[in-house]
C-alpha positions in Angstrom: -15.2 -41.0 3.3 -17.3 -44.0 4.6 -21.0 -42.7 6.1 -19.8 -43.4 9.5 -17.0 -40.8 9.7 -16.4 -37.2 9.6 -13.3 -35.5 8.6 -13.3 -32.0 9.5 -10.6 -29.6 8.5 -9.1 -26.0 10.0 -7.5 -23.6 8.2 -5.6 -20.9 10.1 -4.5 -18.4 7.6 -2.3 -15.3 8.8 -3.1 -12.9 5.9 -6.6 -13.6 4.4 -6.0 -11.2 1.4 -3.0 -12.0 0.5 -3.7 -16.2 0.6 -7.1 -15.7 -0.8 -6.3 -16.8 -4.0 -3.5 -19.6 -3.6 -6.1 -21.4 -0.9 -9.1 -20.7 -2.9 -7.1 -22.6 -5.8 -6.4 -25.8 -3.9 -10.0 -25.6 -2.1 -11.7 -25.4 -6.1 -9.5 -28.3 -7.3 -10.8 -30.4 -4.0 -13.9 -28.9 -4.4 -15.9 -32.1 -5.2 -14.9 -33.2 -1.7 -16.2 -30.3 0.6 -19.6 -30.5 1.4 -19.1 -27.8 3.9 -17.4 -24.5 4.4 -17.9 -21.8 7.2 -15.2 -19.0 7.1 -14.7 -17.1 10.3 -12.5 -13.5 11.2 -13.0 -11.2 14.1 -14.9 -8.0 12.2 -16.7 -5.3 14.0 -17.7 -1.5 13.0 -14.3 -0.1 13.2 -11.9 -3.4 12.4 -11.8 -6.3 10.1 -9.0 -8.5 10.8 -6.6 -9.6 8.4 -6.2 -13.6 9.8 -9.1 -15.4 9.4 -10.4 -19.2 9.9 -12.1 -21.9 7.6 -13.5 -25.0 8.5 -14.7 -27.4 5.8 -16.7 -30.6 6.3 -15.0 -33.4 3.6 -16.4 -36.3 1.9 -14.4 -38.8 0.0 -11.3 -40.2 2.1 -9.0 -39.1 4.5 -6.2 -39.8 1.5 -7.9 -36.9 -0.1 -8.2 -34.8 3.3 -4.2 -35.8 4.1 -3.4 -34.2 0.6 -5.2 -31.0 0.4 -3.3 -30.7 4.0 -0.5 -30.9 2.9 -1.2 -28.7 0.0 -2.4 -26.1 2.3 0.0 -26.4 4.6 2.9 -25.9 2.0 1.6 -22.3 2.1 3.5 -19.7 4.0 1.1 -18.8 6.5 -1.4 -21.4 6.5 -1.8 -23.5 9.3 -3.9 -26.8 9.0 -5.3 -29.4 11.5 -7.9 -32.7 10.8 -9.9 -33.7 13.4 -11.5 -37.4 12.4 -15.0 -38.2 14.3 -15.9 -42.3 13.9 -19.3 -42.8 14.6 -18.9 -46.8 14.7 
């Protein structure tokens, strides 16, 4: 990823438990190119939701970003979406 660009990443997944450990495979194998990751699901004192969402901040290129989408995406119940910020 060139210094003057952001690629962020959303993952909508449907059933957090049961995708925990196919997405947490593909996210360790790109692991070298997320220098951030915030997960997010609706939890209070009487309910923890079973969808959830992850946003990652990646570094190297968006050939990189393009294929863990479509790695991700080739998962039933995961949903993703780039959003590319240029600051040129």
């Amino acid at each position: 990823m060139a210094e003057d660009r952001h690629i962020i990443m959303g993952i909508h997944v449907d059933d957090r438990i049961k995708k925990a450990t196919a997405i947490q495979e593909q996210l360790t194998a790109y692991g070298c190119h997320i220098k951030t990751r915030l997960g997010l699901h609706e939890v209070d004192g009487n309910f923890c939701a079973g969808y959830g969402l992850i946003l990652l901040e990646l570094v190297g290129g968006q050939k990189e970003a393009d294929e863990l989408a479509a790695k991700l995406n080739a998962l039933e119940g995961v949903e993703v979406k780039l959003m590319t910020f240029d600051h040129t």
